[in-house]
Backbone as ProteinMPNN parsed JSONL, in Angstrom:
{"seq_chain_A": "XXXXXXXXXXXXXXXXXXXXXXXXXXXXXXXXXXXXXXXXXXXXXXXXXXXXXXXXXXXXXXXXXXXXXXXXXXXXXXXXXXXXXXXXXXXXXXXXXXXXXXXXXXXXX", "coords_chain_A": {"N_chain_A": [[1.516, 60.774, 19.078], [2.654, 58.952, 16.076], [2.068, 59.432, 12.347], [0.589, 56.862, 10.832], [1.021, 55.592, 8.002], [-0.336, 56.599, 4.513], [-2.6, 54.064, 2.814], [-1.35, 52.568, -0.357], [-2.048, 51.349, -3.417], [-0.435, 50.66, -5.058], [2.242, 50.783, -4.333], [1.941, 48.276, -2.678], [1.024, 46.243, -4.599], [4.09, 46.494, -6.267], [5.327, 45.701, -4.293], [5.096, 42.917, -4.54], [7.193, 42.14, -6.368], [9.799, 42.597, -5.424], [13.008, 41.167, -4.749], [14.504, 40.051, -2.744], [12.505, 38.932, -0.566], [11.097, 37.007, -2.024], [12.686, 34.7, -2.116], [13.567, 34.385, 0.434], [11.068, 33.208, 0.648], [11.346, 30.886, -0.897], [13.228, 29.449, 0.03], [12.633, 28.733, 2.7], [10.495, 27.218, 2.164], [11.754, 25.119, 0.111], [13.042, 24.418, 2.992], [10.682, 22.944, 4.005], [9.891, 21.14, 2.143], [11.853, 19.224, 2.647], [12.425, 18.393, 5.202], [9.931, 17.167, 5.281], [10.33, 14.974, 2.915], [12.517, 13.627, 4.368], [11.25, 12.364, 6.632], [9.412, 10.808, 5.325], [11.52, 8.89, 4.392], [11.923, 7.587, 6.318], [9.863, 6.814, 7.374], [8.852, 4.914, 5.3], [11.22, 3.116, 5.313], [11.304, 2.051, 7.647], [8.588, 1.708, 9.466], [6.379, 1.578, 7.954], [4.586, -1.085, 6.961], [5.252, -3.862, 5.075], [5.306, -6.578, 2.133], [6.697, -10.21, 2.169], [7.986, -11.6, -0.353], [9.56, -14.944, -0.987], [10.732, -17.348, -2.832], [11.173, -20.934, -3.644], [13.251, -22.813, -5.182], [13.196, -26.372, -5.883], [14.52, -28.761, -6.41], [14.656, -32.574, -7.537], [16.093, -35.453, -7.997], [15.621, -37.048, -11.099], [14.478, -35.315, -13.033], [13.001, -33.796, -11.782], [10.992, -30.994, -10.789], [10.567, -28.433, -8.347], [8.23, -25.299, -7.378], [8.267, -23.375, -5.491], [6.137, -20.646, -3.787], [5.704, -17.966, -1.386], [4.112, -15.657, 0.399], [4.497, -13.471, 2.537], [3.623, -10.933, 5.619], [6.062, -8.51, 6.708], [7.556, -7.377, 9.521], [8.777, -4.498, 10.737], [11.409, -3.762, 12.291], [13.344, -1.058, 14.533], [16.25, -1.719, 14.469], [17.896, -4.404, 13.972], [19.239, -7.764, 15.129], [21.27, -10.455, 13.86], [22.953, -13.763, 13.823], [25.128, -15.613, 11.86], [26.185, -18.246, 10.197], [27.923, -19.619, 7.615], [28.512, -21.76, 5.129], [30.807, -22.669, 2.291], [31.542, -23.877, -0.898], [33.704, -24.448, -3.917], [34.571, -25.2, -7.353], [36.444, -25.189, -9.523], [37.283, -25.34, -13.672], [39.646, -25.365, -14.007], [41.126, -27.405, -12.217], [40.925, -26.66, -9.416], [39.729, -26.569, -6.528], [38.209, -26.328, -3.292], [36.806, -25.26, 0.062], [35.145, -23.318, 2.597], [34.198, -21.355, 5.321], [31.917, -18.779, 6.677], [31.803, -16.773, 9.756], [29.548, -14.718, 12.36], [28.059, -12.064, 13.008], [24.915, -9.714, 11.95], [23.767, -7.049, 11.707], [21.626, -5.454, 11.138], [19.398, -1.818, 9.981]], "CA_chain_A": [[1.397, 59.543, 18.351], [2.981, 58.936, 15.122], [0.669, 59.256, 11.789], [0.181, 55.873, 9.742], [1.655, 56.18, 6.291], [-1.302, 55.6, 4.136], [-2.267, 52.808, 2.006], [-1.531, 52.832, -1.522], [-1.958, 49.735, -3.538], [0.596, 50.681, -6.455], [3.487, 50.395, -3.277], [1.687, 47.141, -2.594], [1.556, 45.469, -5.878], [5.103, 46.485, -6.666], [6.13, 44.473, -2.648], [5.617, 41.476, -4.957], [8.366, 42.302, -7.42], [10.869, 42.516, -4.85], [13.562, 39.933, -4.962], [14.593, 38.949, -1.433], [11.071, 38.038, -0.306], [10.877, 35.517, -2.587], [14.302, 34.396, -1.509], [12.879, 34.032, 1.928], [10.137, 32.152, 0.503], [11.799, 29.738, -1.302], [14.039, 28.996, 1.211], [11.298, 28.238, 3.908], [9.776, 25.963, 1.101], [12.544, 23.766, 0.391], [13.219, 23.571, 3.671], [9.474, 22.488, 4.592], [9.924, 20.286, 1.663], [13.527, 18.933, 2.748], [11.958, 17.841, 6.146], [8.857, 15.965, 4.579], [10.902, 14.217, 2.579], [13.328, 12.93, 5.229], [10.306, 11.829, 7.353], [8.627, 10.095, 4.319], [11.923, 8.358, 3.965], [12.168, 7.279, 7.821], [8.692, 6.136, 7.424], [8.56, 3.778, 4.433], [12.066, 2.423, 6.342], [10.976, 1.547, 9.454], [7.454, 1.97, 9.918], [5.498, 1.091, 6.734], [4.28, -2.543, 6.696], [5.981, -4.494, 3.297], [4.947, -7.773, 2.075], [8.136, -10.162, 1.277], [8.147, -13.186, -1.543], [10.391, -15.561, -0.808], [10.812, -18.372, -3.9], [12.055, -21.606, -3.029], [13.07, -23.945, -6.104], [13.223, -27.745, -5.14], [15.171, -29.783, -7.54], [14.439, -33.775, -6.991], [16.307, -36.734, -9.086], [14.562, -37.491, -11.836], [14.371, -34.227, -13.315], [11.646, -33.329, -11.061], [11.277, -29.354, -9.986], [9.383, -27.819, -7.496], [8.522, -24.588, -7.404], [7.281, -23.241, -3.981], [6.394, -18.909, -3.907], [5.646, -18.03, -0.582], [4.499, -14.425, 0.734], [4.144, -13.187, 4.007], [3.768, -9.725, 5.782], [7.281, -8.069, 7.277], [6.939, -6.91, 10.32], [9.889, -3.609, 10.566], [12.147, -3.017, 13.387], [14.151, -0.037, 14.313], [17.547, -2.75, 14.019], [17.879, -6.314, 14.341], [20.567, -8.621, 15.348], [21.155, -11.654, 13.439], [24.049, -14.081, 13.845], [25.054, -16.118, 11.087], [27.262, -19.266, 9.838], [28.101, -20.183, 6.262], [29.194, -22.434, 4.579], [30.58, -22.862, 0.61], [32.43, -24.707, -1.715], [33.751, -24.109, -5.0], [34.854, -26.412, -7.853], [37.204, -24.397, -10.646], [37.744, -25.828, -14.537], [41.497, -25.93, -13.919], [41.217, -28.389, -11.285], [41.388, -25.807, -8.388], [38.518, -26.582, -5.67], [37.884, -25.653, -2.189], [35.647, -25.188, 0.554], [35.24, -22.907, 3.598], [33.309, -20.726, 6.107], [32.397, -17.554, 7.909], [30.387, -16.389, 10.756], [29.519, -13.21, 12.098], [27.143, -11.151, 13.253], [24.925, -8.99, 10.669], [22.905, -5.873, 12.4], [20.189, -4.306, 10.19], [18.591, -1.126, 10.392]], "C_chain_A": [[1.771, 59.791, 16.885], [1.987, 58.775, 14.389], [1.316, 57.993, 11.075], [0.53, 56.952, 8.262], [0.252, 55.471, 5.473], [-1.077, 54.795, 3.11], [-2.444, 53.147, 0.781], [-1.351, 51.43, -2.035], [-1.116, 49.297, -4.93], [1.582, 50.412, -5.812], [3.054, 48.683, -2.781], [1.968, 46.158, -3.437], [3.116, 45.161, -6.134], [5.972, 45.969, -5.641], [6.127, 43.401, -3.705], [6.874, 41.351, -6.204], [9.466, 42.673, -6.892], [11.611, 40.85, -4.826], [14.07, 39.226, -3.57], [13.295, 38.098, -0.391], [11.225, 37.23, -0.706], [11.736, 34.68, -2.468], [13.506, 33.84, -0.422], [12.068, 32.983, 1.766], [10.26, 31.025, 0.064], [12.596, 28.973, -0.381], [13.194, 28.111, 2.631], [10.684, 27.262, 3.313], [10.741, 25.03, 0.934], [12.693, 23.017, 1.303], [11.984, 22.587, 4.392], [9.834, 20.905, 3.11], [11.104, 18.568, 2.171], [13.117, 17.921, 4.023], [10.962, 16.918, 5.577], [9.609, 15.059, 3.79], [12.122, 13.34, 2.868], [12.273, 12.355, 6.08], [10.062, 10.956, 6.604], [9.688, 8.621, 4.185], [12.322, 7.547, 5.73], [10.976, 6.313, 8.176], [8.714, 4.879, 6.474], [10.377, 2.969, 5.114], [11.726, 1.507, 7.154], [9.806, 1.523, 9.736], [6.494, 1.269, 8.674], [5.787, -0.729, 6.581], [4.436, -3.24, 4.686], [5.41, -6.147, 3.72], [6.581, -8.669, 1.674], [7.298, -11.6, 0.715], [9.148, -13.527, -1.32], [9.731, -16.876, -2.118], [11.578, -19.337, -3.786], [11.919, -22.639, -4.185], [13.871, -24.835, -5.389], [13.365, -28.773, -6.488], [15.337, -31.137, -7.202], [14.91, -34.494, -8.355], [15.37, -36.649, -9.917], [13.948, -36.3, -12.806], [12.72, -33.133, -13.239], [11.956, -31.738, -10.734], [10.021, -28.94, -9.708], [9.09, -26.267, -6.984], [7.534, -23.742, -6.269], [7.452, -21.479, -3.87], [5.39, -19.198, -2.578], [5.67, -16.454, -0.221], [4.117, -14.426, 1.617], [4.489, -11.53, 4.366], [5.235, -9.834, 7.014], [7.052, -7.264, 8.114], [8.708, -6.028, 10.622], [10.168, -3.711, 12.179], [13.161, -2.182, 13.426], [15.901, -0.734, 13.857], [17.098, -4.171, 14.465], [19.072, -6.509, 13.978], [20.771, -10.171, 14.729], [22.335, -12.388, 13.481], [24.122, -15.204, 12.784], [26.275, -17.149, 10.548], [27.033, -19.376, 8.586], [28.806, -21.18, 5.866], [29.454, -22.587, 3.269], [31.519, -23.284, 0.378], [32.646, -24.253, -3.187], [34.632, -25.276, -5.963], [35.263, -25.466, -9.403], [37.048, -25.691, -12.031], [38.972, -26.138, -14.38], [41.559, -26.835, -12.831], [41.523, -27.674, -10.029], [39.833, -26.125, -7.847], [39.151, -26.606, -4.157], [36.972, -25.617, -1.193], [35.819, -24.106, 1.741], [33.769, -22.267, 4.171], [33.375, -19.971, 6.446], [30.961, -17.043, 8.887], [30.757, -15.428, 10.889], [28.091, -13.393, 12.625], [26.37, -10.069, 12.077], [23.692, -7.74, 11.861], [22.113, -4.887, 10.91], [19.964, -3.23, 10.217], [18.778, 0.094, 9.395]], "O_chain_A": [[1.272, 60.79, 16.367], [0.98, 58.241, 14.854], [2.5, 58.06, 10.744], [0.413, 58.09, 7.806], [-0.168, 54.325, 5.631], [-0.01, 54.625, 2.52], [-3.39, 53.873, 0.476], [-0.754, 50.529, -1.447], [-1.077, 48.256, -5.587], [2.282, 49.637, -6.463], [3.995, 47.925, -2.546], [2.86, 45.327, -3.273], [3.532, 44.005, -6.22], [7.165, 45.765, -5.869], [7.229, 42.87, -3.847], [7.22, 40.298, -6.739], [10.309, 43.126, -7.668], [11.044, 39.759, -4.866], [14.017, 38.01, -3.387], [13.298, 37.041, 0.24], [11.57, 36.307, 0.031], [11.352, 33.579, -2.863], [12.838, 32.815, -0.551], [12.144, 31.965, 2.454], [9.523, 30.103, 0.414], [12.404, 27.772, -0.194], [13.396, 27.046, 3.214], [10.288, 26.341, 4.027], [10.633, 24.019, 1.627], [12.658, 21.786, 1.29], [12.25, 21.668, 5.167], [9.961, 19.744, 3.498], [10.979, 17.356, 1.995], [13.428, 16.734, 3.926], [11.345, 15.758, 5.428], [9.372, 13.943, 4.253], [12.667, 12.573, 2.075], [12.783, 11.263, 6.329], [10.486, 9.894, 7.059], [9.195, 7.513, 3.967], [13.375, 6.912, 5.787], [11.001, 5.36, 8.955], [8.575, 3.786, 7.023], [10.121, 1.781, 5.309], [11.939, 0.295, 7.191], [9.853, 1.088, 10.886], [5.951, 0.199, 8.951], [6.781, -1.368, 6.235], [3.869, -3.031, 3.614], [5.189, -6.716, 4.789], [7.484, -8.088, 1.071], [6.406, -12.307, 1.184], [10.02, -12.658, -1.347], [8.547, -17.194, -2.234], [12.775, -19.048, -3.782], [10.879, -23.281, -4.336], [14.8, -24.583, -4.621], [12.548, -29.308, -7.237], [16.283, -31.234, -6.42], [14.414, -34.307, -9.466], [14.274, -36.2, -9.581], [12.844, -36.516, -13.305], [11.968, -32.411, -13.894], [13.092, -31.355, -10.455], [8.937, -28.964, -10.291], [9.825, -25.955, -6.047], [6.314, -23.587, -6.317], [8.569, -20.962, -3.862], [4.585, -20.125, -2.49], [6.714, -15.817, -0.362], [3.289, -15.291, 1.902], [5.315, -10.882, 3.724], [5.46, -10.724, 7.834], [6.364, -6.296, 7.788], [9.718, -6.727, 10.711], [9.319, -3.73, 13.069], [14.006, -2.299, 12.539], [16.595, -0.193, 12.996], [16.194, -4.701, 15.11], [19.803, -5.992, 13.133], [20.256, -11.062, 15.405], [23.213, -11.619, 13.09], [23.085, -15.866, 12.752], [27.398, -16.644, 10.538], [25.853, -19.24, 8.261], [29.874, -21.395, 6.44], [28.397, -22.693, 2.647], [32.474, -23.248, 1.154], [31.7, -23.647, -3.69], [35.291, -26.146, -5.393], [34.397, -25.159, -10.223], [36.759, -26.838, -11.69], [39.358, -27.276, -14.646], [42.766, -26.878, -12.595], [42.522, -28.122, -9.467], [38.861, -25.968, -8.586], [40.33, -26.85, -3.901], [35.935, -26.095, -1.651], [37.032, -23.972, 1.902], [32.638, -22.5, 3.744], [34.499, -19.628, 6.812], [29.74, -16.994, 8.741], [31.688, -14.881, 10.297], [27.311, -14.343, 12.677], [27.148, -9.555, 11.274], [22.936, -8.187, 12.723], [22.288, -3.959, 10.121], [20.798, -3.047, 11.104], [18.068, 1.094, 9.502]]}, "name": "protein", "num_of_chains": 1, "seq": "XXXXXXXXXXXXXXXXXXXXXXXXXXXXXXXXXXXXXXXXXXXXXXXXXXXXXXXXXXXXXXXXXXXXXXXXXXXXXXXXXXXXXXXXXXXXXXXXXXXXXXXXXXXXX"}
């Protein structure tokens, strides 16, 4: 049987003043960091419950205005499908006006 080298604690101490250890260690740390912070960002995404404000001004003859704030909780999904029509118009200074449309599909996620 081979003898055990014994312990000295001046060869110990001076293990922490080596430079690829700590290499190693940093490395293993970022990447522990690197992961938590791709989760964190997967989570407040998709998973973490958000409130939304929606603000709806309501302009009536008479130089009436109505001003309606409106919050509600958002409930996340991994995507969503929404299909969508538009419509707009435009009305230039040089006498150039217009109108059109576009639809479509819009996918979230």
């Amino acid at each position: 049987m081979a003898e055990a080298e014994r312990f000295s604690l001046i060869k110990f101490i001076a293990s922490f003043g080596q430079f690829l250890p700590w290499v190693k260690t940093a490395r293993y740390a970022l990447g522990f960091l690197g992961i938590g912070f791709i989760g964190l960002t997967i989570y407040r995404a998709y998973f973490m419950p958000t409130n939304k404000q929606v603000t709806q001004i309501v302009a009536q003859p008479g130089s009436q205005v109505t001003v309606i704030e409106e919050k509600k909780k958002e409930t996340k999904k991994f995507f969503s499908i929404q299909p969508f029509i538009e419509g707009y118009g435009f009305a230039e200074t040089d006498n150039r006006n217009g109108f059109g449309a576009r639809a479509g599909i819009r996918i979230e996620f």
